[in-house]
BAFI-89862 format. One record per residue (C-alpha): x, y, z. Coordinates in steps of 0.001 Angstrom, whole numbers. Each point is the difference from the previous one (the first is absolute). Layout:
BAFI-89862
+---------+---------+---------+
:       x :       y :       z :
+---------+---------+---------+
:       X :       Y :       Z :
...
+---------+---------+---------+
END
This chain:
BAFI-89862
+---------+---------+---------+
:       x :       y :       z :
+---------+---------+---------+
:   42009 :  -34447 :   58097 :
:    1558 :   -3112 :     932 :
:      46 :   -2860 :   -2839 :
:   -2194 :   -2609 :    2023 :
:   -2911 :    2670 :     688 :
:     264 :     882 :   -3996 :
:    -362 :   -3586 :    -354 :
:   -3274 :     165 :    2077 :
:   -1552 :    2918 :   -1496 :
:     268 :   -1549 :   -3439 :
:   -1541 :   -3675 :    1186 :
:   -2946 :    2534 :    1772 :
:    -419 :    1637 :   -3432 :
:      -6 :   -2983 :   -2318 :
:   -2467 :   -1060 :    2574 :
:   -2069 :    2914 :    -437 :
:    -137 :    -355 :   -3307 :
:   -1062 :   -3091 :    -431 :
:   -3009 :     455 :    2723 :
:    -965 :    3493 :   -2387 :
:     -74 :   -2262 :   -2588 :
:   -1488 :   -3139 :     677 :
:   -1101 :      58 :    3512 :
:   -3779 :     589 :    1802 :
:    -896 :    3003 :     906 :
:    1606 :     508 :    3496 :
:    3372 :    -928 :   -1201 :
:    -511 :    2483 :   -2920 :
:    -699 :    2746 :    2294 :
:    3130 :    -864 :    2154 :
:    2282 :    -412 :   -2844 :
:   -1621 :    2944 :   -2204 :
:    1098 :    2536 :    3410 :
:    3339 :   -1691 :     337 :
:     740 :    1060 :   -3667 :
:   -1583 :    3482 :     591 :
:     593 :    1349 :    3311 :
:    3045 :   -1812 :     793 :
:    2801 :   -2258 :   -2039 :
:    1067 :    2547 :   -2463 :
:     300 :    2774 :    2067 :
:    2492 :   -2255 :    2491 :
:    1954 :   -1186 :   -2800 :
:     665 :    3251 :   -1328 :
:     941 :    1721 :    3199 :
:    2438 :   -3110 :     672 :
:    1982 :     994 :   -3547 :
:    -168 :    3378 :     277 :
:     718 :     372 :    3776 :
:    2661 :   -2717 :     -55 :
:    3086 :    1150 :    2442 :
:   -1891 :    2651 :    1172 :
:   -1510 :     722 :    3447 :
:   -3622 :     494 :     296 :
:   -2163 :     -64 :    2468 :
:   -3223 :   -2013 :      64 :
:   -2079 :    2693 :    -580 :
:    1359 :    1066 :   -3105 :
:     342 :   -3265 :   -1094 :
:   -3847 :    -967 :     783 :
:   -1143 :    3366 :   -2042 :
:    2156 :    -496 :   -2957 :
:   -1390 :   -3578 :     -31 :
:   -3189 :     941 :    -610 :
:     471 :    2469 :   -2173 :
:    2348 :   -1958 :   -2087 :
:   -2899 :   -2828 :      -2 :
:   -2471 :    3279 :   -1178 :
:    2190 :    1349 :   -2546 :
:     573 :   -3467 :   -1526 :
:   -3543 :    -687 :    -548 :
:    -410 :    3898 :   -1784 :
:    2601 :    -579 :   -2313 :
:    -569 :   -3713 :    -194 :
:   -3788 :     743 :   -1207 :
:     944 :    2967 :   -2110 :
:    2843 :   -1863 :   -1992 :
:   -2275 :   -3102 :    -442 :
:   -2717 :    2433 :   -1335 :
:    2338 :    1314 :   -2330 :
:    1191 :   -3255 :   -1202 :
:   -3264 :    -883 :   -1105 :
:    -413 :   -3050 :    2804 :
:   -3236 :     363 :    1046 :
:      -8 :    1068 :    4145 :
:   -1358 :   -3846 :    1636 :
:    1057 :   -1997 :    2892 :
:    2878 :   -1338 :   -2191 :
:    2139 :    2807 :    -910 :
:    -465 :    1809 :    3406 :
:    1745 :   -3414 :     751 :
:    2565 :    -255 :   -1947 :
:     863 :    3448 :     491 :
:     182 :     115 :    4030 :
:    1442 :   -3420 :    -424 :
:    2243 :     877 :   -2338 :
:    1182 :    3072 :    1322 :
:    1069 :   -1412 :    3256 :
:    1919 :   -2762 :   -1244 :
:    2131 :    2170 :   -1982 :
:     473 :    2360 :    3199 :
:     868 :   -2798 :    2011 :
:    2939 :   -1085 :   -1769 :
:    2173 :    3241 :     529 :
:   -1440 :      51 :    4067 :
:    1246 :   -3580 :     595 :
:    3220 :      77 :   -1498 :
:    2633 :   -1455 :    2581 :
:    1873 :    3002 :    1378 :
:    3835 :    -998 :   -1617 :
:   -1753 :      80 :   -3413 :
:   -1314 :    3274 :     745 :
:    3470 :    1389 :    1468 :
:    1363 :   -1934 :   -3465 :
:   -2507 :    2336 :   -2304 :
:     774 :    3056 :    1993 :
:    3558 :    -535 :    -358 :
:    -353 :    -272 :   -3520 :
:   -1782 :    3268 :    -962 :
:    1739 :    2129 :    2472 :
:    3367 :   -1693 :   -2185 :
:   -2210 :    1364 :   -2960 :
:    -411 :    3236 :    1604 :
:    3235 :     876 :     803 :
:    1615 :   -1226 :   -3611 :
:   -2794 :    3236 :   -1782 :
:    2175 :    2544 :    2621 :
:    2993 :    1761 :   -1852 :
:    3470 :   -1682 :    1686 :
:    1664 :    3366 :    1168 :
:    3329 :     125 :   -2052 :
:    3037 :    -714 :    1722 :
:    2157 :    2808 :    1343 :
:    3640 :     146 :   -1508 :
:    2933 :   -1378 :    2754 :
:    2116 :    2300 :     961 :
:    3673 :    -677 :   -1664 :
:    2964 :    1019 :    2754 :
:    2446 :    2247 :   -1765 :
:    3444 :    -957 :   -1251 :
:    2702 :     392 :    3267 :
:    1889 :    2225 :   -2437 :
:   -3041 :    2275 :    -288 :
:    -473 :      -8 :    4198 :
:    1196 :    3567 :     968 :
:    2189 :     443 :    2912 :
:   -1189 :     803 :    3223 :
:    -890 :    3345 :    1344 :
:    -232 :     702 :    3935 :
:   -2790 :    2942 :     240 :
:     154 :    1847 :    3354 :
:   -3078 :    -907 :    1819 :
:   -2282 :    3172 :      77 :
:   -1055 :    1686 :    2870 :
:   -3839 :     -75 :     391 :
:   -2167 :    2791 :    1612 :
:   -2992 :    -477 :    2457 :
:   -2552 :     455 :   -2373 :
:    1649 :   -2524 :   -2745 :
:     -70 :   -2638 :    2527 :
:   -3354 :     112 :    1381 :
:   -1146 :     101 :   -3959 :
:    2079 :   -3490 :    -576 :
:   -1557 :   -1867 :    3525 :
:   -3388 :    1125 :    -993 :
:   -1499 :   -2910 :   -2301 :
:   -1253 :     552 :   -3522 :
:   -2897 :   -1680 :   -1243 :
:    -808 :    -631 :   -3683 :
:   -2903 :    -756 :   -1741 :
:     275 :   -1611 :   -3347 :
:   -3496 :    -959 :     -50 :
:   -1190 :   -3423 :   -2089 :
:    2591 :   -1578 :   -2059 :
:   -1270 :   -2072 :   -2778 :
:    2499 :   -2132 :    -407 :
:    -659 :   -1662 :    3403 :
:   -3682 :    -574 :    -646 :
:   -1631 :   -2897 :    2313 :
:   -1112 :   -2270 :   -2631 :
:   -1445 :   -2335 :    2891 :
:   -2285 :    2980 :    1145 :
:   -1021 :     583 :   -3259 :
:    -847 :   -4202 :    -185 :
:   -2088 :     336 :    3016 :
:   -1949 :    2419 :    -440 :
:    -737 :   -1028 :   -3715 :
:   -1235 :   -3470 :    2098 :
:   -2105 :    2055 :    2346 :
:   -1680 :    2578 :   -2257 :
:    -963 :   -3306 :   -2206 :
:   -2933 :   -1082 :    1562 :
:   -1975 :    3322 :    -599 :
:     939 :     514 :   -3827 :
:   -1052 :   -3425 :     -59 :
:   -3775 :    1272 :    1766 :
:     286 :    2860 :   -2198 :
:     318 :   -2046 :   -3336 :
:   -2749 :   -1991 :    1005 :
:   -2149 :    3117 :     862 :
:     870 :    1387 :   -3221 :
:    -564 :   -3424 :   -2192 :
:   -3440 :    -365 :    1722 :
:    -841 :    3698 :    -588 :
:    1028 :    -294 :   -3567 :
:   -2135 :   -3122 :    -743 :
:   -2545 :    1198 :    2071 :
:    -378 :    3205 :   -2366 :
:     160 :   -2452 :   -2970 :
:   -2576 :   -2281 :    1137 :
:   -2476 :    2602 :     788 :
:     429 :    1941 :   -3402 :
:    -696 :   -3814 :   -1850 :
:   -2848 :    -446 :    2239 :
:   -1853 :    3238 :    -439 :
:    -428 :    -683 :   -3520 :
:    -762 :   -3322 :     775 :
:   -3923 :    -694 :   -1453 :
:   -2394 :   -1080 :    3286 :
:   -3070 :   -2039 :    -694 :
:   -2967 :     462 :    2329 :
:   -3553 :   -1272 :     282 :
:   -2089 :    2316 :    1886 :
:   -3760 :     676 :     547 :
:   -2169 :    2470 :    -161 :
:   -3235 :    1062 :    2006 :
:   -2485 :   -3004 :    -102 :
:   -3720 :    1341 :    -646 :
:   -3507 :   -1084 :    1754 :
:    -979 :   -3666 :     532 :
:   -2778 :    -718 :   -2838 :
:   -2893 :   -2126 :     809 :
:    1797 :   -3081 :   -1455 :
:    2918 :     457 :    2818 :
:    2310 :     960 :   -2124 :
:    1856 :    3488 :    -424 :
:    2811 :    1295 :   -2596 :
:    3586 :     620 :    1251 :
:    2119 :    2091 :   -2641 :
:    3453 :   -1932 :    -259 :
:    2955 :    1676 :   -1525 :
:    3467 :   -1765 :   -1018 :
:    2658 :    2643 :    -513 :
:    3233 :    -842 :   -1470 :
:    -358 :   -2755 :   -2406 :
:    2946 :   -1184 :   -1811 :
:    -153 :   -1233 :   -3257 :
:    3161 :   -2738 :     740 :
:   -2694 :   -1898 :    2616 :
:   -2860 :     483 :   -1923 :
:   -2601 :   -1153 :    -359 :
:   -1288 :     133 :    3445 :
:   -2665 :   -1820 :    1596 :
:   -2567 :     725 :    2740 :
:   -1755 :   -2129 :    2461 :
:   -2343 :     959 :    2404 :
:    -116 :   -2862 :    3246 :
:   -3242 :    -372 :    2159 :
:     795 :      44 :    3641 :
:     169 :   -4372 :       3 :
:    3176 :     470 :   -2708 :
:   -2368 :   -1241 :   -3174 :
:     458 :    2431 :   -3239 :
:   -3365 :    1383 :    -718 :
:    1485 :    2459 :   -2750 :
:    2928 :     261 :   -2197 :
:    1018 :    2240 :   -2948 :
:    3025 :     934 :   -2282 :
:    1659 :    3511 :      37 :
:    1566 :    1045 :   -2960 :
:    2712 :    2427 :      41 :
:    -918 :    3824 :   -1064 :
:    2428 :    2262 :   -1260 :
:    -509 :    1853 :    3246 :
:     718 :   -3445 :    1784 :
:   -3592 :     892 :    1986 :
:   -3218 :   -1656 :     342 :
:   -2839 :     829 :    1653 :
:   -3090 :   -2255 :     487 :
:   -3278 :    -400 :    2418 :
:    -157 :   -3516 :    1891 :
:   -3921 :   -1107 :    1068 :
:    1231 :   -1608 :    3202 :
:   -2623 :   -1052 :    2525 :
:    -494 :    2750 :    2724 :
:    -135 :   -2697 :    3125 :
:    3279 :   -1232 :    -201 :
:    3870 :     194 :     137 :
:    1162 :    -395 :   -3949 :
:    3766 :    -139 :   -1346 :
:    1086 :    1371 :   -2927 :
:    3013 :   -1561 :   -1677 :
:    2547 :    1429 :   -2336 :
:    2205 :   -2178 :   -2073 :
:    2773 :     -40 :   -2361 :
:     -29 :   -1929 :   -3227 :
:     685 :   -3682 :     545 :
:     559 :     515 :    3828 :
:   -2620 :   -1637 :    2565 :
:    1105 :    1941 :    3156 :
:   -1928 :    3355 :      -9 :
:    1994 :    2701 :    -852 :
:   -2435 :    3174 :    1978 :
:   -2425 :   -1005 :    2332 :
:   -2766 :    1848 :    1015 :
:   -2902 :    -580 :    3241 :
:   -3095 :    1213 :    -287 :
:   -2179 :     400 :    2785 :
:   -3413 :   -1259 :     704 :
:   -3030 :    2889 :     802 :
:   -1092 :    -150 :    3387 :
+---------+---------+---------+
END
């Protein structure tokens, strides 16, 4: 990725942040997909494809995947963290992830060839130097002995097809003359997918963690029972039931809204042991009421519940 497009992908995303943040509604939705669907995936694939030839295909799928995979593990580390999953730390997480990728993508390409230089002068400095072979050392001229003519032999017909024929050796692998620069690339090349496997792994793992939390995670729930007959007076009892009551947001309150918004009943829930209660509500049979659960000191409702008018 050249520097100047890194550049622009980093102006887009500040951009996109900002509109996430603090802009109306259509330039939320344009900047929210940006961050999603699009910006982190290409500023991965620009560091971790860098000097490698793709073609656009593969680069458009690992885009988007990137972008998905981002926003898994993005959610499921900010769930661990304790951050509680809003428009803001989806955010800062897209944001921040593809700022971070974007620095190793647009590096210029001499301070790349500078970085490679040094940790393939790393790499070769952890290989064992072969020890150098002993020179040979010419004997004394007193120690030469004289010189010996030998007759030259006479040679059959068999013993000189045997020496024109050639003879081929095979001393297989030698270690000592191991291409370190193979091994380099394909270290760079099989990179990418232990990096997709990590990241498949990490998400599994806090995936598995999250789950185990949550099932033993208390759920509070307002639900309703069968309502019975009309009376006379238009009125009819609905059984109401609010399961899961915990004694940190207690006590609870209850309001029941007529169908213009006005409170026309409202009650306190203490906490059982149990964390149930169980009640029956004389709501008028004609209309559309609301029942409203909330938690101690809070005015948003905390369980909501319609219930319909008789026909």
């Amino acid at each position: 990725m050249k520097p100047k497009l890194a550049l622009l992908l980093a102006v887009v995303t500040v951009a996109a942040a900002l509109a996430v943040l603090f802009g109306t509604p259509p330039f939320m939705i344009a900047g929210g997909s940006l961050l999603a669907l699009l910006l982190p995936g290409a500023a991965l694939t620009g560091a971790l494809l860098r000097g490698r030839d793709s073609s656009g295909v593969e680069r458009t799928v690992l885009t988007a995947a990137l972008s998905l995979g981002v926003l898994i593990l993005g959610g499921l580390l900010i769930y661990v963290t304790g951050f509680p999953l809003g428009r803001t730390s989806w955010t800062v997480a897209t944001a921040g992830v593809t700022l971070v990728a974007l620095v190793p993508a647009g590096l210029p390409d001499r301070w790349v060839s500078v970085l490679k230089h040094l940790v393939s002068k790393l790499w070769d400095e952890e290989e064992d130097e072969p020890e150098p072979e002993p020179a040979d050392v010419a004997p004394p001229a007193s120690a030469v002995a004289p010189r010996v003519v030998v007759p030259t032999p006479v040679l059959t017909e068999d013993q000189v097809s045997t020496m024109l024929l050639p003879k081929v050796v095979d001393d297989g692998p030698s270690g000592d003359t191991a291409d370190a620069p193979g091994n380099r690339r394909l270290v760079w090349q099989l990179l990418p997918l232990v990096l997709v496997l990590a990241v498949l792994g990490g998400a599994s793992w806090l995936s598995y963690g999250s789950s185990h939390r949550s099932y033993e995670t208390t759920v509070t729930a307002l639900a309703a029972g069968e309502p019975g007959p009309v009376t006379a007076s238009g009125t009819r009892l609905v059984p109401v039931t609010a399961t899961g009551l915990l004694p940190e947001y207690g006590p609870y309150t209850l309001a029941v809204l007529g169908p213009t918004g006005r409170t026309t009943e409202q009650r306190t829930i203490p906490v059982t042991a149990d964390g149930t209660w169980t009640a029956s509500l004389s709501l008028p049979g004609r209309q559309r009421m609301t029942v409203n659960l909330l938690r101690s000191g809070e005015t948003t409702p905390y369980r909501t519940l319609y219930i319909a008018a008789t026909r």
